[in-house]
N, C-alpha and C positions, 0 to 999 in steps of 0.2 A: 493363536496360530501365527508362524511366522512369516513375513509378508514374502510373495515371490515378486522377488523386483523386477524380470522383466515381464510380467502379467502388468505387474503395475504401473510400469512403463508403457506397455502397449495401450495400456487403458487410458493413461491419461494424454498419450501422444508425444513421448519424451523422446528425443534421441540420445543421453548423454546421463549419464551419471561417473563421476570422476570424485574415490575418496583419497584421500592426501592425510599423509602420515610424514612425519618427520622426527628421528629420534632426540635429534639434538633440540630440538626447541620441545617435544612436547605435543607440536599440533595435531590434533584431529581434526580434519575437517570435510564436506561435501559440499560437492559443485553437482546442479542438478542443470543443467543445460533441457530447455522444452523444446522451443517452433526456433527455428531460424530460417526462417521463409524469407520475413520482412526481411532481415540484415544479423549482424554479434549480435549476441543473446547480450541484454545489461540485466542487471542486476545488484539487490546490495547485499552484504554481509551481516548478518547475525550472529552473536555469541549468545548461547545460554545454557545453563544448565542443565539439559537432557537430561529427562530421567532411564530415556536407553537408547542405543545406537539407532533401535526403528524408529522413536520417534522423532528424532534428527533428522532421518532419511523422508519420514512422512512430511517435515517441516516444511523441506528442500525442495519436496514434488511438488506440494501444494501452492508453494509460491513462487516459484519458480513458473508454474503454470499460470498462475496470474498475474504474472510479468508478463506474458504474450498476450492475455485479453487486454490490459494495459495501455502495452505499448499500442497493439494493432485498435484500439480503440481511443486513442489520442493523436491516430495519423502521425505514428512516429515509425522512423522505418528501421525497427532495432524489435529482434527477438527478445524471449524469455527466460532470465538465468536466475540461478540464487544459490547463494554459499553459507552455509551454517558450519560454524565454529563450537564446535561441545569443549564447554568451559564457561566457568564462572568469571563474568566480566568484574565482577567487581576482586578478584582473587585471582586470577589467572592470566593475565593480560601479560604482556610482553615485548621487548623489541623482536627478541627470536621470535617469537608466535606469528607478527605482524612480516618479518620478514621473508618467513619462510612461505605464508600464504602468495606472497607476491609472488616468490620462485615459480608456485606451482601453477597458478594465472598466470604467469609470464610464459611458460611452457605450450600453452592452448592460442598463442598466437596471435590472440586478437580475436580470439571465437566468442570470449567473454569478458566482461567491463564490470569490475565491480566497484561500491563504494559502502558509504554506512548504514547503518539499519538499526535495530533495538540490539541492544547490547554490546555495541560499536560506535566509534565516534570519528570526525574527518582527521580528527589526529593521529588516531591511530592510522589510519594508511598513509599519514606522513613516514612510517617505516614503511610499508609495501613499498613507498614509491622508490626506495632506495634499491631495488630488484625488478620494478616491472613499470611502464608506464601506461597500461591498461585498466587506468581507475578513472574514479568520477566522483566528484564533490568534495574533492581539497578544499582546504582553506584556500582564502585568495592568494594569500602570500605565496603559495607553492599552484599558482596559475588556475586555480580552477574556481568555482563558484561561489563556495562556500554554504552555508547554514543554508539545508531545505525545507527546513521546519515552518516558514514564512510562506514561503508559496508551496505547497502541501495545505496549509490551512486557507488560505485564498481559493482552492480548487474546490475543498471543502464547501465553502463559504458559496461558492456559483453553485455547487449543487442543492446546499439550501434554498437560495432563492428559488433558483427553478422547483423544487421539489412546492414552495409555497405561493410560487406562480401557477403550479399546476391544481393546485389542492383550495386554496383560498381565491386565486387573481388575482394577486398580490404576493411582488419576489422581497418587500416590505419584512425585515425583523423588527420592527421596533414595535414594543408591546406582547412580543412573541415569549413564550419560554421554552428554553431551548436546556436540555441535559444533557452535559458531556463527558463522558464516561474514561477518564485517562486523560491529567493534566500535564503529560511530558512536552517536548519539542516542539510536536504538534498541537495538540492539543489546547495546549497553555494559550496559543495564537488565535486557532477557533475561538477558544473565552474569550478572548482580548478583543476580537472584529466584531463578536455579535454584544459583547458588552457597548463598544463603540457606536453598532448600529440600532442602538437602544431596546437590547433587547433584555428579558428577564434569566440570566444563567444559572444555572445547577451547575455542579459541580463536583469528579469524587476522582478519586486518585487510592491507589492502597499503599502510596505514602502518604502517614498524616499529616508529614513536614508540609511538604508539596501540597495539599491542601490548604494547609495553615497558609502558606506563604501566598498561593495566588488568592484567596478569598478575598488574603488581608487586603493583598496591593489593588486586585479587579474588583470587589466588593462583590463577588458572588456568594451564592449561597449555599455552605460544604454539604454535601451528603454521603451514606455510606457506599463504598464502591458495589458492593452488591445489589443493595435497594435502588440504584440509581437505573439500572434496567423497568424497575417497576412504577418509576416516576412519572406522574401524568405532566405530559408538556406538549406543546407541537412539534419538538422539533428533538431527535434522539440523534448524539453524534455520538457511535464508538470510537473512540480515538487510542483505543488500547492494543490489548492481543486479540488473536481472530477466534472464531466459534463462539463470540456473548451471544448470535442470537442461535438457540439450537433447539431442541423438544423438549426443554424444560423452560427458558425464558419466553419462547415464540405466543401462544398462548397469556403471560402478564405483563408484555409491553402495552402502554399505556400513552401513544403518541401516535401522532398525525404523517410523521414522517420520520426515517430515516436514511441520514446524510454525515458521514464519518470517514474518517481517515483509517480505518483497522481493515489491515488484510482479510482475505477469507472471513467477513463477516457470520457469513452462514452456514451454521455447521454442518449442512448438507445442503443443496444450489435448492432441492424439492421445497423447501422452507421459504422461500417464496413465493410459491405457492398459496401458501395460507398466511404466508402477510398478504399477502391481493384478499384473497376471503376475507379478513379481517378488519380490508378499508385502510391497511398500512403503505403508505406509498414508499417504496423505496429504492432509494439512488445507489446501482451498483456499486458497490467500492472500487472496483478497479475503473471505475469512471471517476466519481468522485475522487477519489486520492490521486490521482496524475501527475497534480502539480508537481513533485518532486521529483518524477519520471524525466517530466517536461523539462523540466531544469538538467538537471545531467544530461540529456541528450543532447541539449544543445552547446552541452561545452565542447564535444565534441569535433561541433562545424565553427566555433570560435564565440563565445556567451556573449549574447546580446541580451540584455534584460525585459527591452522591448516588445520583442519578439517574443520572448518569453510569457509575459503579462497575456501578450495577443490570446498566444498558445491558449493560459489558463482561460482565459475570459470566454474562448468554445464550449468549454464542460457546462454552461449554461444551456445554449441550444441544443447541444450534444442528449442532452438530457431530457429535455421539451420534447426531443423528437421520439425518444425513447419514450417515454411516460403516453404521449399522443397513440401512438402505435402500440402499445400494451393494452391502454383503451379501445383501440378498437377491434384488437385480434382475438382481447378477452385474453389473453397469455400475461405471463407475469414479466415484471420489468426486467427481469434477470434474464429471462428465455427471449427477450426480444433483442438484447444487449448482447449478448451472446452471440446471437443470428447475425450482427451487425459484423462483429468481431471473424466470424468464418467466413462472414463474406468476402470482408477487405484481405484474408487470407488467400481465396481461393484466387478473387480474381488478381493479386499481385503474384503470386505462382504463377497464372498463366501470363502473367505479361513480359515474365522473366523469362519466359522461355524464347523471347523474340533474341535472335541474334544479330549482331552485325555482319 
């Protein structure tokens, strides 16, 4: 059945959807604009090969939307955006492709801030920038921050603690085994800190290169990208694409916690539900993944790395308070994370309503 987009818009609270067509380059693409309560909708860019126009469209809403849980739950004052590019990145890329997206964000004003995402890199909107200057997470050379691959996995890395502060009494990896499901950008970094904080890593990527290479350099231990759901460990980080935990995996994860950098982890929010049943403690993603939120926001007001750190070193507490409060309402971590996030909505709406 095909979707009706403004049901579906109403449903998830979107005000915008903007698709962009350009003959001369080629591009396809969608701009899902959600909440702009807080402030411009940020957001990054994705390229991928869509196997149809709705599931682009469904991409766009879905992360788009948790761009505003996000942001409003890392106390940052920037809405919820997100742009999907249908095309194969490794075969379709372009300076026109890159340049014309810019046109059409340049067009919205400053409604919306984009930057990289999966299947996009800070280079490429080195062409955007030649049309818009409404990006985020340039190279530094072209003023902006660069690689948020690092602190994205630092954010990661405070939600494990806390996730094993709350579960053991101890925010302690070392002796821990910890499976990471997706060794790119992110990912690679989660191995790298819990390898460092001595802990025991799994490891799987559905490149076997990529495998091969970080096992070799990290000494972790390769598994298959599939079975690696199934792997008993304390500590589960999806670091991939979203929906790995859905009613088919939810039931044979085999860990104490999960704490990962992947969007939409849950292929339906109810799915927390019965990780609670199940004794799985788990750390929102859009809590846990911040850090790279945190990072382009701030280039914004002028990147301070400091400040930044500070920023991530919250999704610690942020998370304790969460877990505490899931504990005693009996509600699941996700519906108590949630409640946190419409709060800081409601009541920044009414205070925006003060005039001078």
């Amino acid at each position: 059945m095909a979707m009706d987009i403004f049901d579906e818009m109403e449903r998830r609270g979107h005000e915008q959807v903007i698709f962009n067509y350009d003959r001369a380059s080629g591009l396809k693409a969608i701009i899902a604009i959600h909440d702009t309560t807080l402030g411009p909708a940020l957001g990054g860019c994705r390229m991928l090969p869509y196997a149809t126009e709705e599931a682009a469209l469904t991409d766009a809403l879905r992360l788009s939307e948790g761009m505003t849980f996000k942001a409003a739950a890392a106390g940052l004052d920037f809405g919820g955006g997100k742009a999907v590019i249908l095309g194969d990145p490794a075969a379709d890329k372009s300076e026109a492709i890159f340049r014309a997206l810019g046109r059409f964000i340049d067009t919205l004003n400053g409604r919306y801030r984009t930057g990289e995402d999966v299947g996009t890199s800070e280079d490429d909107f080195v062409q955007s920038l030649r049309e818009t200057n409404y990006l985020v997470g340039l190279p530094k050379a072209y003023g902006g921050s660069g690689d948020t691959g690092d602190n994205t996995a630092l954010g990661v890395m405070r939600a494990m603690h806390a996730g094993l502060m709350h579960r053991f009494g101890s925010p302690s990896l070392k002796g821990r085994r910890v499976a990471v499901q997706g060794l790119g950008k992110v990912g690679y970094h989660v191995a790298r800190h819990a390898v460092e904080e001595g802990a025991e890593v799994i490891g799987a990527d559905i490149n076997p290169h990529v495998v091969g290479r970080v096992s070799s350099e990290l000494g972790i231990e390769p598994t298959d990208p599939w079975a690696v759901v199934e792997t008993s460990c304390d500590v589960f980080a999806p670091c991939a694409l979203g929906s790995v935990i859905n009613h088919e995996t939810v039931d044979h994860l085999e860990c104490q916690v999960i704490a990962g950098s992947a969007n939409n982890q849950l292929e339906d929010d109810k799915l927390a539900d019965r990780l609670r049943e199940r004794g799985i403690l788990y750390a929102p993603d859009f809590i846990a993944n911040a850090g790279g939120l945190i990072q382009v926001a701030d280039e914004i007001q002028g990147y301070n790395p400091e400040r930044v750190r500070h920023q991530i070193e919250s999704i610690y507490d942020l998370l304790l308070a969460v877990f505490k409060e899931a504990d005693e309402t009996g509600r699941s971590t996700m519906a108590v994370a949630l409640d946190h996030v419409r709060k800081r909505l409601t009541y920044v709406h009414a205070i925006r309503r003060i005039r001078s």
